[in-house]
C-alpha positions in Angstrom: 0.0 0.0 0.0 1.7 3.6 -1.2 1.9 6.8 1.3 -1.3 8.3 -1.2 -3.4 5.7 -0.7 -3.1 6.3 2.9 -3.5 10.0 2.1 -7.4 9.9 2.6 -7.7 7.9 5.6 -5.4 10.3 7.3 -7.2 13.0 6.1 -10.7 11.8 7.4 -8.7 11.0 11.1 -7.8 14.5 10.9 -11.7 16.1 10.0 -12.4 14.9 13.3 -11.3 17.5 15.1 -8.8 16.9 18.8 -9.2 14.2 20.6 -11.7 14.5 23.7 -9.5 14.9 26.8 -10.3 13.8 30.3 -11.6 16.2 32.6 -10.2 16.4 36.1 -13.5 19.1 36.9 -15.8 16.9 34.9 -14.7 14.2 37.3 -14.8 16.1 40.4 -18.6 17.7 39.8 -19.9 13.9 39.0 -18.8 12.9 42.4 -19.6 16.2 44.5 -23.3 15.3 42.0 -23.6 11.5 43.6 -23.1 13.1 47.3 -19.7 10.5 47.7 -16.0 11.4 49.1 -13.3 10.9 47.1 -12.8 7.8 50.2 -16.0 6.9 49.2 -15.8 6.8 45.3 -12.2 5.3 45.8 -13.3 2.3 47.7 -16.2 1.9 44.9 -13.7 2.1 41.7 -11.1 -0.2 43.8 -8.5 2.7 43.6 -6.2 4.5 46.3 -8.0 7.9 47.8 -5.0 9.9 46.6 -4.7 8.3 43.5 -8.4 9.9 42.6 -7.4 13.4 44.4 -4.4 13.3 41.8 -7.0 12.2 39.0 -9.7 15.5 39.9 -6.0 17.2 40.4 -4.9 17.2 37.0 -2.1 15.2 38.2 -2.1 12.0 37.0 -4.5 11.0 34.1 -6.4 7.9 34.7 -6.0 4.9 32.4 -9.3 4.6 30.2 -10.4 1.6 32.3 -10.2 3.4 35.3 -12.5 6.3 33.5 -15.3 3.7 32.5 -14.9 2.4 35.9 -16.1 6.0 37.1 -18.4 6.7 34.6 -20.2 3.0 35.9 -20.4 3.9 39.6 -20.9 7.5 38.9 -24.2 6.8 36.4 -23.1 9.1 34.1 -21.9 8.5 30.5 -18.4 7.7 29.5 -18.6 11.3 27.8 -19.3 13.5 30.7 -15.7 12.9 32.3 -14.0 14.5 29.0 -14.3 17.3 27.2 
């Protein structure tokens, strides 16, 4: 396969616009929204408490898994964590 007939596919990738990008805010209002602590939503997703403070931080970005983890126990979708 030559670099143009790759040309297009690239090009469509690209008409997408940015990636979405995980929001530590996004995060932080869905919890403060379900009435947990970050104790609280920790124990439920199976992570360390200030492993989550560093993920509403800014810190440290979650894994994807860890995100759909939230988004589960949180009730919200997958797409309300990034923006």
């Amino acid at each position: 396969m030559s670099v143009s007939t790759l040309e297009p596919a690239v090009e469509r990738i690209h008409d997408h616009g940015p990636s979405p990008t995980f929001s530590p805010a996004r995060l932080r209002a869905a919890r403060q929204l379900r009435n947990l602590t970050v104790g609280q939503l920790a124990e439920a997703v199976g992570r360390d408490p200030r492993t989550v403070r560093r993920y509403q931080a800014g810190e440290l970005l979650p894994p994807l898994s860890a995100v759909c983890v939230f988004a589960t126990v949180l009730r919200v979708p997958i797409c309300d964590l990034f923006e």
